[in-house]
C-alpha positions as CSV (number, residue, x, y, z in Angstrom):
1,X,-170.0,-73.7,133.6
2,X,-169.9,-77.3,134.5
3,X,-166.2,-77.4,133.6
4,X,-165.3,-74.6,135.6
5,X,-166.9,-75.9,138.6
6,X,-165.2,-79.3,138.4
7,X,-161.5,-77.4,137.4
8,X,-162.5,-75.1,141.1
9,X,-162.9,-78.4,142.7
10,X,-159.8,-79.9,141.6
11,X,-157.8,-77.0,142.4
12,X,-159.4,-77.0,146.0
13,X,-158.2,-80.6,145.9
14,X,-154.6,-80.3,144.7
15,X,-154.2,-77.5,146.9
16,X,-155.0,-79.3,150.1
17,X,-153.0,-82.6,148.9
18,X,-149.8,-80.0,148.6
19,X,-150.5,-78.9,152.3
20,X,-150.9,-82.4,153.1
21,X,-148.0,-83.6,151.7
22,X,-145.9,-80.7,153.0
23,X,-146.8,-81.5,156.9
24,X,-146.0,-84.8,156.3
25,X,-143.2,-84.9,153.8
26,X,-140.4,-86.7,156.0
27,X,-142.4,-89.8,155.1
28,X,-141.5,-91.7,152.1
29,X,-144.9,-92.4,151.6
30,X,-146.0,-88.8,151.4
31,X,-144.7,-89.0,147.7
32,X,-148.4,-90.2,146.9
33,X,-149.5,-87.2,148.0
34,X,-147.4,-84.9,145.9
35,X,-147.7,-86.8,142.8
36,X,-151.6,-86.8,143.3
37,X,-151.5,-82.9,143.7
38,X,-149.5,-82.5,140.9
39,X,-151.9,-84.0,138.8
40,X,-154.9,-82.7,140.2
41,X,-153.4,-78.8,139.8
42,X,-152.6,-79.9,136.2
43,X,-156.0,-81.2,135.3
44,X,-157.5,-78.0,137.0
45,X,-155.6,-75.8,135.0
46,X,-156.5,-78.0,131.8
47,X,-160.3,-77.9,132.7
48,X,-159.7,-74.0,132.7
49,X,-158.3,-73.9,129.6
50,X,-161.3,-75.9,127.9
51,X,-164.0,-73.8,129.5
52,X,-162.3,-70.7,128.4
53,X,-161.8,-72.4,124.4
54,X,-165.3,-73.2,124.6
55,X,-166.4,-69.7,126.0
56,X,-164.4,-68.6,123.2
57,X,-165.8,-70.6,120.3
58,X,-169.2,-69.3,121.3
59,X,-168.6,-65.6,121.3
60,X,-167.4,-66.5,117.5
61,X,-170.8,-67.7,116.3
C-alpha cells in the first residue's frame, strides 16, 4: 500500500513538473523541469509495477 501511495505522489509530481515546464518552456533552463518529470513519471510507473508484483506474489501463497 505504501508503494502505491508514494508511486500516486510521484505521478502527482511529474505531472505538475510537465505543466511547469510546458508554461515555461521558451527558457533554456526549463529543460530541468522536463528531465525531472520524466523521471518522476518513470519511477511512478515503476513503483506501480512493484506493488502490483508484490500484490501478486501474495495471492500465490
Amino acid at each position: 500500500m505504501s508503494l502505491e501511495i508514494h508511486g500516486s505522489v510521484l505521478l502527482v509530481t511529474g505531472m505538475i513538473l510537465v505543466l511547469v515546464w510546458s508554461f515555461f518552456r521558451s527558457e533554456w533552463w526549463s529543460a530541468v523541469f522536463g528531465f525531472l518529470s520524466i523521471f518522476f513519471l518513470v519511477e511512478a510507473i515503476w513503483h506501480y509495477c512493484v506493488a502490483d508484483c508484490k500484490r501478486i506474489k501474495k495471492k500465490d501463497h
